[in-house]
C-alpha positions as a Python dict, from the first residue, in 0.01 Angstrom:
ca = {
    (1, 'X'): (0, 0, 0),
    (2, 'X'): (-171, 166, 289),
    (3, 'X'): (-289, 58, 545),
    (4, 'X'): (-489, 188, 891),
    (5, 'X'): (-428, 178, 1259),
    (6, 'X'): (-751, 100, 1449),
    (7, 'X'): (-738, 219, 1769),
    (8, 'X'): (-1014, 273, 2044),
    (9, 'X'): (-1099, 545, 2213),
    (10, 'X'): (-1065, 475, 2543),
    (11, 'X'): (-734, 576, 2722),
    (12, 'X'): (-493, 310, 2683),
    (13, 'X'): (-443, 135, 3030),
    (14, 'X'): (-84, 80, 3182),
    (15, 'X'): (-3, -298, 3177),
    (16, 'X'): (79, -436, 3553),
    (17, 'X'): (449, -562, 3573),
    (18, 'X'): (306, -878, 3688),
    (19, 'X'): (78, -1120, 3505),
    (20, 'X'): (-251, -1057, 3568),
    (21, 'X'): (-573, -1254, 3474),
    (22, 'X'): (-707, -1170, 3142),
    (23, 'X'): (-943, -842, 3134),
    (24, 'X'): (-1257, -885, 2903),
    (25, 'X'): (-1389, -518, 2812),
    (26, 'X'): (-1647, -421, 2575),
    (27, 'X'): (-1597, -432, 2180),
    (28, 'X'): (-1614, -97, 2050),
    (29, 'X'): (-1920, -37, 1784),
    (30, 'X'): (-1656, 61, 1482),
    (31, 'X'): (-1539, -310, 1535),
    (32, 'X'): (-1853, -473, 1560),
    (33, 'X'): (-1946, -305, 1290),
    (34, 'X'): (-1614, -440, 1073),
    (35, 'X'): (-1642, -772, 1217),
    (36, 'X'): (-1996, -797, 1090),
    (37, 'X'): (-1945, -719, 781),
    (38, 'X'): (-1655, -904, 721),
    (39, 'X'): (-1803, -1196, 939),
    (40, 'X'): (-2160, -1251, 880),
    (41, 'X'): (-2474, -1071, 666),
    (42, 'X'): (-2742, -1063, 905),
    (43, 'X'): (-2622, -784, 1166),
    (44, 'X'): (-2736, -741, 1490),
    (45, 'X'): (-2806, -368, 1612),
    (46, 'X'): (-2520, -196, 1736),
    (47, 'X'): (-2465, -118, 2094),
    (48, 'X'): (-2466, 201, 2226),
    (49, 'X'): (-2145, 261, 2330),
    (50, 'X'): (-2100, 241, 2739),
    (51, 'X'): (-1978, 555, 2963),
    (52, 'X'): (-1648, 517, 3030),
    (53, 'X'): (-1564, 335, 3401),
    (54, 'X'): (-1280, 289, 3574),
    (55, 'X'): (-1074, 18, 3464),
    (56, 'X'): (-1113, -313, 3684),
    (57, 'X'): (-909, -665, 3698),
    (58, 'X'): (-1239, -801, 3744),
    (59, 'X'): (-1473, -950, 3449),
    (60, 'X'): (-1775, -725, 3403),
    (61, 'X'): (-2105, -833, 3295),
    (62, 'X'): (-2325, -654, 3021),
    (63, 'X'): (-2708, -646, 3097),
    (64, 'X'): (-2819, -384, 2821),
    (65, 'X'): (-2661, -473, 2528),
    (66, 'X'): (-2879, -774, 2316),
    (67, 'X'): (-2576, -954, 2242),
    (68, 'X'): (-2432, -1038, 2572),
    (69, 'X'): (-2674, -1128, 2822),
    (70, 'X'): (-2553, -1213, 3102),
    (71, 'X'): (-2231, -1358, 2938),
    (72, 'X'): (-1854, -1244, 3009),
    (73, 'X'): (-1724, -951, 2779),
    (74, 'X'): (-1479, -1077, 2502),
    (75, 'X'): (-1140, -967, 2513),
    (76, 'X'): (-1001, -678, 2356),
    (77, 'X'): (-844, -769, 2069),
    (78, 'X'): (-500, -619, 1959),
    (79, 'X'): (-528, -315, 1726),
    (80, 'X'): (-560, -424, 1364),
    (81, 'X'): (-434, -333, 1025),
    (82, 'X'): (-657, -349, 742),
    (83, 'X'): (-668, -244, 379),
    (84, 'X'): (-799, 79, 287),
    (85, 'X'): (-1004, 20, 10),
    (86, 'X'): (-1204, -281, 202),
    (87, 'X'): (-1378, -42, 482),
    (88, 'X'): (-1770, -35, 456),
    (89, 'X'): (-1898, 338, 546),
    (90, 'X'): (-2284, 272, 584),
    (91, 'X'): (-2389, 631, 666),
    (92, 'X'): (-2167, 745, 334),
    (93, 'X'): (-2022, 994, 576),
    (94, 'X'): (-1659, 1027, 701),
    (95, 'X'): (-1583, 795, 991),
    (96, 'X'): (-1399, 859, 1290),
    (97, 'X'): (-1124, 661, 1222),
    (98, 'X'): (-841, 811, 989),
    (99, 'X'): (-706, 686, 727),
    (100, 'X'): (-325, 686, 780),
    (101, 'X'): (-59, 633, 521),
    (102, 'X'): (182, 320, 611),
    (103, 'X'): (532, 437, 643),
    (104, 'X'): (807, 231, 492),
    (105, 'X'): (954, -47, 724),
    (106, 'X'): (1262, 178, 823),
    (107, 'X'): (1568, -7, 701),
    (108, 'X'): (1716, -254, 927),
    (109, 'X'): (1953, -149, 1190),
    (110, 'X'): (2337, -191, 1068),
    (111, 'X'): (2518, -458, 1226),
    (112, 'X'): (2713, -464, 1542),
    (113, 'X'): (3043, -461, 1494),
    (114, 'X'): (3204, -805, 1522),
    (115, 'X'): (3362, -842, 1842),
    (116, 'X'): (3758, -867, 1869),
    (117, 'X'): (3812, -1211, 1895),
    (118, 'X'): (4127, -1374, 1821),
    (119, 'X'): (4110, -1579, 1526),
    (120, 'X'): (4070, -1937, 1572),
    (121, 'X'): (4363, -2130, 1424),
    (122, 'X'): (4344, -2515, 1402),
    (123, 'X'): (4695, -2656, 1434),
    (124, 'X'): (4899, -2430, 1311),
    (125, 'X'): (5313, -2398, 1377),
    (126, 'X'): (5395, -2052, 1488),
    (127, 'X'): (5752, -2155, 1550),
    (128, 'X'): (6025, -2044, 1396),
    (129, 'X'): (6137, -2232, 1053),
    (130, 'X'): (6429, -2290, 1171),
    (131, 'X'): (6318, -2456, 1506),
    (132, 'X'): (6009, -2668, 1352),
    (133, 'X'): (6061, -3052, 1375),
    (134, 'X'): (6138, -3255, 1073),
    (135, 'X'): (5832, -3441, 1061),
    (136, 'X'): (5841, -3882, 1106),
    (137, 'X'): (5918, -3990, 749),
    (138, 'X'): (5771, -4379, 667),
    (139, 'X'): (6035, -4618, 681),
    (140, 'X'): (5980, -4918, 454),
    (141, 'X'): (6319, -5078, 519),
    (142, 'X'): (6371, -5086, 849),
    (143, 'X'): (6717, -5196, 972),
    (144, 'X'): (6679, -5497, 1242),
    (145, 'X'): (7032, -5561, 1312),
    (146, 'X'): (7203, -5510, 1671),
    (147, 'X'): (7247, -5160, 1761),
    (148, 'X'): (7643, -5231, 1763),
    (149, 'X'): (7634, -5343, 1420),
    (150, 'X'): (7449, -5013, 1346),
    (151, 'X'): (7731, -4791, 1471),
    (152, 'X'): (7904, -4608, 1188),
    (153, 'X'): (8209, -4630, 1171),
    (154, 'X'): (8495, -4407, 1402),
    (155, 'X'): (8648, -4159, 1167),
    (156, 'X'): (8994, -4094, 1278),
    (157, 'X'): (9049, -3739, 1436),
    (158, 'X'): (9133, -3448, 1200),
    (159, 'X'): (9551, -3421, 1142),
    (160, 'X'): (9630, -3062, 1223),
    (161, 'X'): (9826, -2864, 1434),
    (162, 'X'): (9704, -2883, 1792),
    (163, 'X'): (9593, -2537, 1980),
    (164, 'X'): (9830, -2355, 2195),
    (165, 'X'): (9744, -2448, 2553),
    (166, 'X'): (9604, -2807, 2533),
    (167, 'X'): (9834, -3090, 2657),
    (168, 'X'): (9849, -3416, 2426),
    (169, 'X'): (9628, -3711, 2511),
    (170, 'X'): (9897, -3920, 2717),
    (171, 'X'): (9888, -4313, 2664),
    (172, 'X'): (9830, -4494, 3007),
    (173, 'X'): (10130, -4676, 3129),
    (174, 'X'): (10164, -5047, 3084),
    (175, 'X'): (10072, -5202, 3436),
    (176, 'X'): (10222, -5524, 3343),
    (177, 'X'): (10585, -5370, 3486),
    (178, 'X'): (10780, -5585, 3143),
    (179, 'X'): (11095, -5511, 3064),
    (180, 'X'): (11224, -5273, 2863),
    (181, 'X'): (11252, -5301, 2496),
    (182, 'X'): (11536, -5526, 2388),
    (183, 'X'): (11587, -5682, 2739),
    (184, 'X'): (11480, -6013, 2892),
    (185, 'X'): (11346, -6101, 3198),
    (186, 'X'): (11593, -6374, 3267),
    (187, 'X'): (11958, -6276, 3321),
    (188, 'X'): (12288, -6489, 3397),
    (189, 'X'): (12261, -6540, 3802),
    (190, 'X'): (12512, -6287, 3934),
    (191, 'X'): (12535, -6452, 4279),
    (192, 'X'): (12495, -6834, 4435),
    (193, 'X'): (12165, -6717, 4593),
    (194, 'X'): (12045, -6521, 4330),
    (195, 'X'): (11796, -6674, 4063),
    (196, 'X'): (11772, -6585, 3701),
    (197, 'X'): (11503, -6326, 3719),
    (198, 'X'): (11608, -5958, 3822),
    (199, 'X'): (11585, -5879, 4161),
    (200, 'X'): (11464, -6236, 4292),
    (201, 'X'): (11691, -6415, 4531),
    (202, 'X'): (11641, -6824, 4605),
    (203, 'X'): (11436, -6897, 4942),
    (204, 'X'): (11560, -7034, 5278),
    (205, 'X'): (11446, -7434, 5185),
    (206, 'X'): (11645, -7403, 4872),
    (207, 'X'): (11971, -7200, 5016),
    (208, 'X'): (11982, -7514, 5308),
    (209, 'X'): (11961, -7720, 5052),
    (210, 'X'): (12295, -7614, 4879),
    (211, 'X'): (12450, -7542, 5156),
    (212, 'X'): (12448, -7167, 5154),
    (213, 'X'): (12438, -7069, 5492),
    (214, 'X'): (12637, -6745, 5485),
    (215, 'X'): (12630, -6444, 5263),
    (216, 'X'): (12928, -6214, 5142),
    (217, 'X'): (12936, -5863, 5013),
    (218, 'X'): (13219, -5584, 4929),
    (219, 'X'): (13250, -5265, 5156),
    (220, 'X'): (13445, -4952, 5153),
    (221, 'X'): (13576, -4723, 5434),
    (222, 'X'): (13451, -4387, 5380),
    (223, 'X'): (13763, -4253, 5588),
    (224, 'X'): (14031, -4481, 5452),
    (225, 'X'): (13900, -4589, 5126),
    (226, 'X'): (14004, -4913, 5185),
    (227, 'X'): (13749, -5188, 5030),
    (228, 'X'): (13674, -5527, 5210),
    (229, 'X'): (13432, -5838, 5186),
    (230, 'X'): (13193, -5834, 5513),
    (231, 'X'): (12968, -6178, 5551),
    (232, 'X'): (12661, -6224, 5731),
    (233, 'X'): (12509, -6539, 5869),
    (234, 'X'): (12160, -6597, 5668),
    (235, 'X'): (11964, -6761, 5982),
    (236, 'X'): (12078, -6516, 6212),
    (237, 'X'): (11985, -6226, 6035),
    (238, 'X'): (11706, -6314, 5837),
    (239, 'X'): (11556, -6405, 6190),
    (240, 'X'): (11686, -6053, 6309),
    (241, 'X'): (11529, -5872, 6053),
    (242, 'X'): (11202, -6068, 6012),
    (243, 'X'): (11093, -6039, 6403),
    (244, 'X'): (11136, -5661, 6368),
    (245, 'X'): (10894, -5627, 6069),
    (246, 'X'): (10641, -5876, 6241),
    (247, 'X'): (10692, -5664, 6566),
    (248, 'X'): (10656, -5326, 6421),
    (249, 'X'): (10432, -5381, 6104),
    (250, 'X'): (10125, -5183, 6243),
    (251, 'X'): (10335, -4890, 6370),
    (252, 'X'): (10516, -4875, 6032),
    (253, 'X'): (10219, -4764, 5823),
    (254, 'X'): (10350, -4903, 5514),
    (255, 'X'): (10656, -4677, 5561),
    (256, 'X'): (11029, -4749, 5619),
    (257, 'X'): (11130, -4625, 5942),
    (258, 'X'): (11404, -4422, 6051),
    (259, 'X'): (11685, -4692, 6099),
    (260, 'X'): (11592, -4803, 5747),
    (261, 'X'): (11617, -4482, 5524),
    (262, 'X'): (11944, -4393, 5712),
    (263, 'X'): (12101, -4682, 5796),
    (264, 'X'): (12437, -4695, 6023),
    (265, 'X'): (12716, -4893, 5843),
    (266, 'X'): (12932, -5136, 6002),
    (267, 'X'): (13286, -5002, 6133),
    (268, 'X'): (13590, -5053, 5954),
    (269, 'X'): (13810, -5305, 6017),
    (270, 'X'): (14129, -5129, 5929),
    (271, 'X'): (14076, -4758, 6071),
    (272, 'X'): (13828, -4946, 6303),
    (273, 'X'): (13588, -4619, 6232),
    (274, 'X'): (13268, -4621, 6338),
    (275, 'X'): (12956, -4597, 6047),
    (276, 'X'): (13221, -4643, 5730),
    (277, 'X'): (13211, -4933, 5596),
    (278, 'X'): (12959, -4851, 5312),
    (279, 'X'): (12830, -5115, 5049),
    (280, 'X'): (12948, -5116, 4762),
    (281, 'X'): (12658, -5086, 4448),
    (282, 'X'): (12749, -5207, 4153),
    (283, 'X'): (12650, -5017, 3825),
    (284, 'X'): (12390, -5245, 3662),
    (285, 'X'): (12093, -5294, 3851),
    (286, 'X'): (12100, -5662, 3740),
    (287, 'X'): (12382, -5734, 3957),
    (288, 'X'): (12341, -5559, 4289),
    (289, 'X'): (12368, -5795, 4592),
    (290, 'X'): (12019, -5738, 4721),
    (291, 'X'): (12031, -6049, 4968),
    (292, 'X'): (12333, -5877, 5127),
    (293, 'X'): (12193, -5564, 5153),
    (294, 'X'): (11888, -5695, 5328),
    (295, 'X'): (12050, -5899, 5567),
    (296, 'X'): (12263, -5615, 5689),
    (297, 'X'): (11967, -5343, 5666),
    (298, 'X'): (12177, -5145, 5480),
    (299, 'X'): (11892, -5056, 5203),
    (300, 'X'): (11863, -4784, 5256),
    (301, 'X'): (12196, -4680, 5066),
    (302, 'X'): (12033, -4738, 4739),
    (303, 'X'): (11922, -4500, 4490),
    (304, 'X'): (11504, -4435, 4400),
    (305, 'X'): (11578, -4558, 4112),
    (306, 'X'): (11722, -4894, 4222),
    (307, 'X'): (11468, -4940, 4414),
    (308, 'X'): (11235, -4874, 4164),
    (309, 'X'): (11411, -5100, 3945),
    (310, 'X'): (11304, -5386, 4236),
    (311, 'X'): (11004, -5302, 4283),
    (312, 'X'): (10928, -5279, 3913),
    (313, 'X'): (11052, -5665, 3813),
    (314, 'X'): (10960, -5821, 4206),
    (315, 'X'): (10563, -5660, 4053),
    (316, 'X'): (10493, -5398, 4310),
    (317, 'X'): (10380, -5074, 4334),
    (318, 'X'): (10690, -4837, 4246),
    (319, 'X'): (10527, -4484, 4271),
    (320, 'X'): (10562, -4274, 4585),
    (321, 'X'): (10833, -4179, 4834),
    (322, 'X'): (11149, -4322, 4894),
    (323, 'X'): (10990, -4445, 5262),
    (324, 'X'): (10749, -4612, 5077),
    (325, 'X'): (10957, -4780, 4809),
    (326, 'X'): (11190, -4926, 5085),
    (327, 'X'): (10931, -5045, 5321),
    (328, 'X'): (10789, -5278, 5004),
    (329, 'X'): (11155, -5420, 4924),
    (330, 'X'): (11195, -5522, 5281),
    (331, 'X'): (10935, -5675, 5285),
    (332, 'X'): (10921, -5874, 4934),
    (333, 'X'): (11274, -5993, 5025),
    (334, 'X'): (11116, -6111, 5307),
    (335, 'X'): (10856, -6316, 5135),
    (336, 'X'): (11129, -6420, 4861),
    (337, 'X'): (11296, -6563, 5154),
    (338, 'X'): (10977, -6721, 5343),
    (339, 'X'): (10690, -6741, 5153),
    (340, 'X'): (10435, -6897, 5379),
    (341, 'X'): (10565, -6617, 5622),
    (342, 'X'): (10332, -6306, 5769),
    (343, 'X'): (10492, -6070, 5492),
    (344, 'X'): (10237, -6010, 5270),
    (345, 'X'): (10267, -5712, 5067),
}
């Protein structure tokens, strides 16, 4: 279909950059002339068309032309498009305005290309398959017990044989210091002041009470071999011995002192040497004279072992030095002796 531009003939006017207030100027005479025969029958003579003027801002008035008198200008209209067949040429001539052939709408612009955006991903697990959770499965039977009635059951380690280099899990010793297998802890008395139980001697109340006032033990010369019984009176030296623990307690520091761990012997009575007469230890451990070695502070002639062995059935620590081990007999033979005495282990 074609179609034509309509276009006036005055010089088209630069539009200010800033709104202005609206500009009426004069309709051309090809318009009128369209409008009135499009518009209404009876026309009205056409106005002569006006010299062209400068362009003004400012309304103009019109006092020639019949139509407006006296009356503001229309507005320009924008340019029209109208059929080609419905133009009315009154003069049957050719008319100043061309007919122009309407070019097809150019085709729409492409496109733009979509912009790089990263995809939008609702939820989704980009972790590994082997890392994803399990997901929470429903439960319908839910156990309510105790937790320690929910514990599986220990499985018993794997039997094998055990790496080079790794030590066996050791059982922890028995503190309760019993006996050894297929022994007793009551044994035939081997002395007058000795009690049943191993390594436990009768107290002071109890040895006035029978009458046992003075305690014997066998000696040998180291120089003339010679073996003897020595005796020691049990006031005397228990007194002897206890004031020197009470004395020197704090200075001890839970150790034997010198004059303990190397004790000097008694002289013999035959060679009359000096530091000879040594006790003699018999071979069980049941049936050493530990009264007699207390009173006499001779101790310290025992083994580790048998004093161990003391410690061990009297219930005291048995670990440690030799020091150590003979500071605690002295002083549970003291508390055998006196047990409302200041000799507490």
């Amino acid at each position: 279909m074609l179609e034509l531009r309509l276009n006036s003939h005055r010089p088209s006017r630069p539009r200010p950059s800033v709104p202005q207030p609206q500009t009426q100027i004069p309709v051309l005479p090809e318009l009128h002339q369209l409008s009135n025969t499009h518009s209404r029958p009876n026309l009205l003579p056409t106005p002569q068309p006006e010299a062209q003027s400068a362009p003004s801002n400012h309304l103009q008035r019109s006092n020639t032309h019949p139509l407006y008198r006296g009356e503001p200008l229309l507005l320009a209209p924008e340019p029209l498009l109208y059929p080609l067949n419905g133009f009315y040429r009154p003069n049957g001539g050719q008319s100043s305005i061309t007919p122009v052939q309407a070019a097809a709408p150019p085709p729409p612009p492409p496109p733009p290309p979509p912009r790089s955006q990263p995809p939008v991903v609702l939820h989704q697990d980009v972790r590994p398959r082997a890392v994803q959770m399990p997901q929470p499965q429903v439960v319908f039977h839910q156990d309510v017990r105790p937790r320690a009635m929910q514990m599986p059951p220990l499985r018993p380690p794997p039997v094998g044989p055990r790496p080079l280099g790794i030590r066996p899990v050791r059982a922890r010793r028995n503190s309760t210091q019993a006996p050894g297998q297929g022994k007793s802890e009551t044994v035939q008395a081997p002395f007058p002041w000795a009690t049943t139980k191993r390594a436990t001697v009768h107290n002071l109340n109890y040895l006035r009470t029978h009458n046992i006032v003075t305690i014997t033990g066998d000696v040998q010369c180291k120089r003339c071999e010679k073996q003897y019984e020595i005796e020691y009176n049990l006031e005397q030296k228990f007194l002897e011995v206890g004031t020197y623990i009470v004395e020197n307690r704090m200075r001890m520091h839970d150790r034997a002192p010198d004059m303990w761990r190397d004790p000097v012997l008694p002289a013999c009575k035959y060679c009359e040497q000096e530091n000879s007469a040594r006790p003699v230890l018999a071979d069980k451990k049941r049936a050493i004279n530990w009264l007699f070695l207390f009173l006499g502070q001779m101790l310290g002639c025992c083994t580790l072992e048998q004093l161990k062995y003391f410690c061990k059935h009297t219930k005291n620590h048995r670990t440690g030095a030799k020091d150590r081990v003979l500071y605690l007999t002295y002083l549970c033979l003291c508390k055998q002796l006196d047990p409302t005495g200041p000799f507490d282990v």
